[in-house]
N, C-alpha and C positions, 0 to 999 in steps of 0.2 A: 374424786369419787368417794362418796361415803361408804362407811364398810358395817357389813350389818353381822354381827354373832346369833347363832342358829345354834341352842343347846338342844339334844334329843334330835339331830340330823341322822342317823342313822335310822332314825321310826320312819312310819308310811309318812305318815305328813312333813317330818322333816324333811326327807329326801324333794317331798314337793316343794318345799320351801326352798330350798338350794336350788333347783331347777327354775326357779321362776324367778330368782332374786338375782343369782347369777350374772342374768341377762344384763342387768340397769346397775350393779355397786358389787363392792369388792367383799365376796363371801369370807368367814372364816366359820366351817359348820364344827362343831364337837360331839363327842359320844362318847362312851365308856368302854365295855367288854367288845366292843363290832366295829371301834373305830380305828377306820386306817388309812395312811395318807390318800389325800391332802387334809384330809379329818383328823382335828386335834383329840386326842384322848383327855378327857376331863372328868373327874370323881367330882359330883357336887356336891359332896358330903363332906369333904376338903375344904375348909373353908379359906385355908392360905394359897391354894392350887387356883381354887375359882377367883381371889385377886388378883395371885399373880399373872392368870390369864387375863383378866380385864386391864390390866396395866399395860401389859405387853400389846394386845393387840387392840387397845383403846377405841372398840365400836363404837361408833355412832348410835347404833340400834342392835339391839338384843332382844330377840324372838327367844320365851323359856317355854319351848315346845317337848323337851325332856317328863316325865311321869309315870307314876305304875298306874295306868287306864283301866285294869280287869276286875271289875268289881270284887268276883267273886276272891279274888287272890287279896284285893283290900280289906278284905273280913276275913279273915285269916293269918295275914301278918299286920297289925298297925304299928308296929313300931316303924318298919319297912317303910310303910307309905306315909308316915309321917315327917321321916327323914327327908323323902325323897320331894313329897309334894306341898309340904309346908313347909319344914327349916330352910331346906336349899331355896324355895321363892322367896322365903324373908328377907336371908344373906343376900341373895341375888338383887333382889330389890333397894334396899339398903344400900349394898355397894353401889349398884345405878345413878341411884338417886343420889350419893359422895360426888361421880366422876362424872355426872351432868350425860349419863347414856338415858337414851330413850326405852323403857320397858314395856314390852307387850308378850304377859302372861297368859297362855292359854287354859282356859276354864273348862268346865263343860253344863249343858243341859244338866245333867245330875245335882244341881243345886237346889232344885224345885220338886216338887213332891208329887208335879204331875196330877193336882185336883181339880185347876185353876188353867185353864192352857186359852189363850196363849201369853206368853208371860213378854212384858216389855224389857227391857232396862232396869224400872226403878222398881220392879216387883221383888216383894216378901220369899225371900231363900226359906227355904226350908226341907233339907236334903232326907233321904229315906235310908240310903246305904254310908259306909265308912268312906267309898270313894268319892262320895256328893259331899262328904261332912269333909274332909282334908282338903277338896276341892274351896268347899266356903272359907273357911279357914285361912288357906292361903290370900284370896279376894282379897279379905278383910287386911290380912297384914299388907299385902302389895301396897293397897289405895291409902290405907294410913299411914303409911312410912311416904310417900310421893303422893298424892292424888292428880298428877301429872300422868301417872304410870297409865296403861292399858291393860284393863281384862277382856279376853274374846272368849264369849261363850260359844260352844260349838257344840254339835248333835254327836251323832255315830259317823263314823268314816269310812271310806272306802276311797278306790285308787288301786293305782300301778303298785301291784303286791310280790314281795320275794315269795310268799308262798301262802297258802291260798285261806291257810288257819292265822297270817297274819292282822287281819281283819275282822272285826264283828259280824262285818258283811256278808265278804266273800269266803268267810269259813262257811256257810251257810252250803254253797256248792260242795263243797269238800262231803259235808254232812250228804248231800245230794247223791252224790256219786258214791257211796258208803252204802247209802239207805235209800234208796227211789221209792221206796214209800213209807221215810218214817215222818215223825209227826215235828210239827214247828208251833213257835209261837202265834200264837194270834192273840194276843189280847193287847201289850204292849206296845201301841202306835209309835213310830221313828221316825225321825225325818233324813235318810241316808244322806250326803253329801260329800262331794269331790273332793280330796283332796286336795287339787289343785283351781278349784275355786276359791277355798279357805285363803289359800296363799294367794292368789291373786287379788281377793279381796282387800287382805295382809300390804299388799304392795301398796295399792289406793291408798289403803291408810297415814304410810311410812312418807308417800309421797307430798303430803298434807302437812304445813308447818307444824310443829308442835304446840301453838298458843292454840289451834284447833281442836287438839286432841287430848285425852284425858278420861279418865274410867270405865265404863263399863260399854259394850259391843256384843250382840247378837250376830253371829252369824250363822244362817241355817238353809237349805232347800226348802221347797215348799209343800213336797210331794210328801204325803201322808201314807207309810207302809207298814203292815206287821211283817215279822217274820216271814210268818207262812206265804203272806202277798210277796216277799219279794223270792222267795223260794219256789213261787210260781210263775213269776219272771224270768226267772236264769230256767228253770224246769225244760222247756224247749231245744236250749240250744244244750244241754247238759245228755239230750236225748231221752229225758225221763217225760213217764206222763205225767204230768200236774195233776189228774183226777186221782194219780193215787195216793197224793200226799195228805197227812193226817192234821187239821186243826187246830191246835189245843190253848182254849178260852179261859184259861188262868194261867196266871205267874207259877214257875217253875224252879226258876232258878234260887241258890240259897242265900246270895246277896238280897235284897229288898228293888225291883225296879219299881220307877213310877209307871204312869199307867200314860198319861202324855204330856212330854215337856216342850213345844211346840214351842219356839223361840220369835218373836217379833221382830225384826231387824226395824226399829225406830228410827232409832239414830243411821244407819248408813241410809236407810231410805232420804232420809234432812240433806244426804250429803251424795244423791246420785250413785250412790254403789249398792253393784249389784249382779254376782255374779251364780249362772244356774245354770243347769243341764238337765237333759230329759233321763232320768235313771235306767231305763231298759236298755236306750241305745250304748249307756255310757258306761254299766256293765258288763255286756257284752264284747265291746272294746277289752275292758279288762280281764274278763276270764276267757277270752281268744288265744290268750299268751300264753295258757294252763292247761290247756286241750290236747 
C-alpha cells in the first residue's frame, strides 16, 4: 500500500484530503499549532524537521496542501507568507524531487488578474494581490526544480467546517446571522467548490502512473457566484429574507481581488476527471451542522 503525506491536514481541505485517501493507502497527515495524534506535528520552516520527516516516513506522494490562504493577512505580513508559501514549497520540492516522492502543490486561481477568464493551463500568471504573487512564485520554483512535480490550481472552498468563519464561504452565513440585511460582494465572480471534490479529484490523479503526470492542473466547479448570489442561497435556510440583503458593485476589500478567475480544467477533461456538485444542495448539507 502506498503511503501518501498530507501537510496542512489540519485545514478544511486537508481534513478532506485525509478522509478520501484514507480509504485506498496509508495516510501520514501533518500540521503545526492543532496537530494531534495520529497527526504528526510539523514546522515547515524547519528545514532539518521537514527531512527528517520525509526520511522517516518515506511517502510515496506528498500532497503540500499547508498555506496562509487570507489575502487580506498576505498584505500585511510578507515575510510570514513568504516563509510559509514559498521557501517551505521549494525545500519541499527539492527534497521530493532528492527521494523520488511524487509532489503535488496546491495553487490557487489568484494567479490570474481576472481580465481574461477563462484561463487554461498555459495561460499568462499575472497576480493582483501578495497572496497570488507568493502563490506564482512558488509554481515557478516547484516546476523548475522537478517539472514532474504537480501544481493544482483551485478556486475558493468550502466543505465540512469546524466553524463557520473557517471558510471564504461559509463565513458568509456567519455574516448572515450577524447582519440579515447587510451588504455583500457582488462584483467579484467565484467559482465555490467542495472540498471533497478537490480531493477526490486529487485521488484520480495520484492513481495515474507518474510518466502521465506533471505540471500544471485546473481544478474548479462550474457555477459562477458573487458573494451576495451565494448569500442569497444560504438566505432561506438561515431564516433571513434575501430581499433584504444589500449588493455592493465594487471591490471592497484591502487586498486587490480579481474580478473573475474562472479556471478551465483542460487537461483533467483529456483525462476523463471530473468531479461536481450542485452548490445550494451541497451548502446546505454543510451549514445543517451549524444550525
Amino acid at each position: 500500500m502506498q503511503t501518501i503525506a498530507i501537510t496542512g491536514a489540519t485545514g478544511l481541505l486537508g481534513r478532506a484530503l485525509v478522509k478520501i485517501f484514507k480509504t485506498q493507502y496509508n495516510i501520514i497527515g501533518c500540521g503545526f499549532r492543532r496537530a494531534a495524534p495520529p497527526l504528526v506535528s510539523l514546522d515547515l520552516s524547519d528545514q532539518g524537521a521537514v527531512n527528517n520527516f520525509l526520511d522517516e516516513y518515506a511517502p510515496d506522494v506528498l500532497i503540500h496542501a499547508a498555506a496562509e490562504r487570507k489575502p487580506d493577512v498576505c498584505e500585511t505580513d510578507h515575510a510570514q507568507t513568504l516563509a510559509l508559501n514559498v521557501a517551505a514549497s521549494e525545500h519541499l520540492a527539492a527534497q521530493c524531487s532528492q527521494r523520488g516522492i511524487r509532489l503535488f502543490f496546491i495553487s490557487t486561481d489568484y494567479v490570474f488578474d481576472g481580465t481574461q477568464p477563462p484561463y487554461n493551463e498555459q495561460a499568462t500568471t499575472n497576480p493582483l494581490n501578495f497572496y497570488g504573487q507568493s502563490k506564482q512564485r512558488a509554481e515557478q520554483a516547484v516546476l523548475s526544480i522537478d517539472p514532474g512535480h504537480c501544481v493544482i490550481r483551485i478556486p475558493v472552498l468550502y466543505g465540512e467546517v469546524e466553524y463557520l468563519a473557517e471558510s471564504a464561504v461559509t463565513v458568509i452565513a456567519e455574516q448572515l446571522k450577524a447582519s440579515p440585511s447587510g451588504a455583500h460582494d457582488d462584483w467579484a465572480i467565484r467559482y465555490p467548490t467542495h472540498v471533497e471534490d478537490i480531493a477526490l479529484t486529487l485521488a484520480d490523479l495520484v492513481a495515474l502512473p507518474a510518466k502521465k503526470l506533471g505540471g500544471i492542473y485546473h481544478v474548479s466547479d462550474t457555477q459562477a457566484m458573487t458573494k451576495y448570489q451565494m448569500a442569497r442561497t444560504m438566505a432561506a435556510q438561515l431564516g433571513v429574507d434575501a430581499e433584504q440583503l444589500v449588493a455592493v458593485p465594487e471591490p471592497t476589500q484591502s487586498a486587490a481581488r480579481p474580478h473573475n478567475c474562472a479556471l478551465q480544467d483542460t487537461r483533467l477533461h483529456e483525462l476523463g476527471i471530473a468531479h461536481h456538485r450542485d452548490f445550494a444542495s451541497a451548502i446546505a448539507s454543510v451549514l445543517s451542522k451549524h444550525l
